[in-house]
C-alpha positions as CSV (number, residue, x, y, z in Angstrom):
1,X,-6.4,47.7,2.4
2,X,-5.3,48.4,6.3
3,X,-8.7,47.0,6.7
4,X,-8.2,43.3,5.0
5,X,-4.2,43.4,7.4
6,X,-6.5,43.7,10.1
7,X,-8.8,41.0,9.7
8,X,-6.1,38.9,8.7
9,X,-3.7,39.7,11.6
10,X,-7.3,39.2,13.8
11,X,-7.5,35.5,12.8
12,X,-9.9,36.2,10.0
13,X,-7.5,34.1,7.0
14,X,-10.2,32.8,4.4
15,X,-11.3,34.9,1.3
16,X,-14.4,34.2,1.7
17,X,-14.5,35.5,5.7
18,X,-13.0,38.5,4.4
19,X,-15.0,39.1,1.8
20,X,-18.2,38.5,3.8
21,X,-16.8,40.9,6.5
22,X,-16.2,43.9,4.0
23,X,-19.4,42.8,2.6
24,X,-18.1,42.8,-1.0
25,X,-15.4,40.8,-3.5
26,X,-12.0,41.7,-2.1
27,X,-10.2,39.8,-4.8
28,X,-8.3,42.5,-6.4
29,X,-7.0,44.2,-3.0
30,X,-6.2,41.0,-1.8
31,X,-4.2,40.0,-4.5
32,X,-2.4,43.8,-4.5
33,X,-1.3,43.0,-0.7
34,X,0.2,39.5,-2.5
35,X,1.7,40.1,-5.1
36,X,2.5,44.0,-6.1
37,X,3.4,44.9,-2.5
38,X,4.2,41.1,-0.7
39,X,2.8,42.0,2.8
40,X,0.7,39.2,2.6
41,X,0.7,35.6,1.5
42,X,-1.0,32.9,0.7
43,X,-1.0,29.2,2.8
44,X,-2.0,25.9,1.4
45,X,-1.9,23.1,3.1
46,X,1.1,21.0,2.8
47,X,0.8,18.8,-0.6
48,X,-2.0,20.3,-1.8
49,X,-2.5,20.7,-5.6
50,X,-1.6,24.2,-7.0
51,X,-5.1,24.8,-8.5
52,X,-6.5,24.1,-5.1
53,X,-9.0,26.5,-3.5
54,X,-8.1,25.7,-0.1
55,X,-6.2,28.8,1.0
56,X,-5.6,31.1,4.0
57,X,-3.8,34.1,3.9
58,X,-0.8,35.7,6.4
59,X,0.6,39.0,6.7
60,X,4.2,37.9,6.2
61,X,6.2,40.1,8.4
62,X,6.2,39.7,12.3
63,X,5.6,43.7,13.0
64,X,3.2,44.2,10.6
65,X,1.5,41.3,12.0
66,X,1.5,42.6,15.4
67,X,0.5,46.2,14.7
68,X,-2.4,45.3,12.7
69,X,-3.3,43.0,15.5
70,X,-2.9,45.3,18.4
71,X,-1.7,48.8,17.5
72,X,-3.5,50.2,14.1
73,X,-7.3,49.4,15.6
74,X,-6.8,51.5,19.0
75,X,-4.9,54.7,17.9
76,X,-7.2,56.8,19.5
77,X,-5.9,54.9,22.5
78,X,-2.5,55.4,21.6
79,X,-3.1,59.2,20.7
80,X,-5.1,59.9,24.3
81,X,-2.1,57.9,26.0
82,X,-4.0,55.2,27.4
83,X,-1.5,52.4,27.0
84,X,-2.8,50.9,29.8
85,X,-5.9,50.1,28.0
86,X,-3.7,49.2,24.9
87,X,-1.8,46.9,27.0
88,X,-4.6,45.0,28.6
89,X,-6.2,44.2,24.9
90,X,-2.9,43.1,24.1
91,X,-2.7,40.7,27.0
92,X,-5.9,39.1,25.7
93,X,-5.0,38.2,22.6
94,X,-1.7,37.7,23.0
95,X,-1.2,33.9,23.4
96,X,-3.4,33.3,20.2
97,X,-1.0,35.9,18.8
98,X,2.2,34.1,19.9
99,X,0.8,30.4,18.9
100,X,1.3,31.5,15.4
101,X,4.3,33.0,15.9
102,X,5.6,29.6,17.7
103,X,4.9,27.6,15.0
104,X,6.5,29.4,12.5
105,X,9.2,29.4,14.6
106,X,9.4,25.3,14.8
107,X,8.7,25.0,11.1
108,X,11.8,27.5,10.2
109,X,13.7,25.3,12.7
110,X,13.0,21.7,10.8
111,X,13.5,23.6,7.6
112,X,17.1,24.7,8.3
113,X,17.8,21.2,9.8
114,X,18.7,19.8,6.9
115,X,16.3,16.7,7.4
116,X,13.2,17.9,5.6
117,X,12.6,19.0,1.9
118,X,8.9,20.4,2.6
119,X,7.3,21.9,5.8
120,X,4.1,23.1,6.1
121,X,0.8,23.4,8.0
122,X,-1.7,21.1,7.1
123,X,-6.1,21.2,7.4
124,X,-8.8,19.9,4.8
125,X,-11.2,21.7,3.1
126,X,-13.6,22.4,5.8
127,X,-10.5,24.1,8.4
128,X,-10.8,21.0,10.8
129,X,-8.2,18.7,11.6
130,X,-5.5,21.4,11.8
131,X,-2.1,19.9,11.8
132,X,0.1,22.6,13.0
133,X,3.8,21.4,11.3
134,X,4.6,18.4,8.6
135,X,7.6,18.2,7.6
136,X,8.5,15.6,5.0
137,X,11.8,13.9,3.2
138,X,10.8,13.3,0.2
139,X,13.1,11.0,-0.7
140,X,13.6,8.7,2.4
141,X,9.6,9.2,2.5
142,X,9.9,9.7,6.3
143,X,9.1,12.5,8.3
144,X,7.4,13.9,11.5
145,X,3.5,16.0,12.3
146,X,3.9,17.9,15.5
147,X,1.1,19.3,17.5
148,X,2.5,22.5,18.9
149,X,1.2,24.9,21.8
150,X,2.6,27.2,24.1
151,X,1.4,25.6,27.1
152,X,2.6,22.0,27.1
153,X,-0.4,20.3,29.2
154,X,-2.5,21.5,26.6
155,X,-0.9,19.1,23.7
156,X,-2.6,16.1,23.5
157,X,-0.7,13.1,21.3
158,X,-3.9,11.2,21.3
159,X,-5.6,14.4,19.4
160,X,-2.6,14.3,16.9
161,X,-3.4,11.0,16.4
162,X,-6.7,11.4,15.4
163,X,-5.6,14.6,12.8
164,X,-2.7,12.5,11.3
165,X,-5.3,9.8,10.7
166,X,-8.0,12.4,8.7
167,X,-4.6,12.9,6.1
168,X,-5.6,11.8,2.6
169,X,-3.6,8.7,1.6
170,X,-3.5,9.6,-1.7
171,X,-1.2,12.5,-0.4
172,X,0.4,11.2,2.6
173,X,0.2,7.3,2.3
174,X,4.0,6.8,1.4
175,X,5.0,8.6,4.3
176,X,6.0,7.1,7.6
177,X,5.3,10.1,10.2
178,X,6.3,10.2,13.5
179,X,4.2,12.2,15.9
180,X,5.8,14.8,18.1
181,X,4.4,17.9,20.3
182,X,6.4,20.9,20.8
183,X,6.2,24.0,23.9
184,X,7.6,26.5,24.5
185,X,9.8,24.3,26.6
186,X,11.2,22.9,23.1
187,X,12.6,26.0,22.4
């Protein structure tokens, strides 16, 4: 199981990447981590119907997250005190680490703003067209997609555009959505 946390916490999300990497059916592990022990859980895009197969998974707590990123792969760094090494590695994957962690952060924020009665990530079937935060009132049918980075001159409204356009109407086509992008400067 410690090696499914860290090919989740490495960016590898999809059952089927996981399964392909530990070159058999992971189901039943995977669905330990979920549901008997809740280190993990599962992401759907926003709106998407509860049978769908379109899924990524998340370890759920921030330190786990970050161990099995950084910590639990190099022990034998760790245990020959070569944290120098350690902290170099970390360094590298660090801002793909934090982007995560940053929009979680924005999403927990519209949540507990009162405005919003879902928020969510949103991406189709095929992982393009990420949308990195919806959040929706669903009863004023009004709400907001944000493209969010940590470096601001890498957010692009134009791109957002584009995503926001690739939503399915069926889903999405009651919804008046402003587009925002959010920094670290947001914060």
């Amino acid at each position: 199981m410690k090696f499914i946390l860290q090919l989740i916490a490495g960016g590898m999300t999809r059952r089927s990447d996981i399964d392909g990497a530990m070159q058999k059916d992971m189901g039943t592990f995977i669905q330990n981590l979920e549901n008997n022990y809740n280190i993990i859980s599962r992401l759907k895009p926003l709106l998407a119907k509860p049978n769908s197969k379109t899924s990524a998974y998340e370890i759920s707590d921030q330190f786990l997250r970050f161990w099995f990123r950084f910590v639990w792969p190099y022990q034998a760094l760790v245990e020959r005190q070569q944290l120098s090494l350690l902290r170099q590695n970390m360094g590298k994957g660090y801002e793909q680490f934090t982007g995560r962690t940053l929009e979680q952060f924005f999403q927990q924020q519209a949540m507990e703003s009162g405005q919003y009665t879902i928020v969510g990530n949103w991406w189709n079937r095929k992982g393009e067209n990420e949308i990195d935060m919806i959040a929706l009132n669903e009863f004023e049918h009004t709400g907001i997609a944000a493209e969010i980075k940590r470096n601001p001159k890498k957010l692009s409204l134009s791109e957002l555009e584009t995503k926001v356009a690739s939503l399915p109407a069926s889903d999405f086509g009651s919804y008046h959505l402003n587009l925002i992008t959010l920094s670290l400067e947001d914060i």
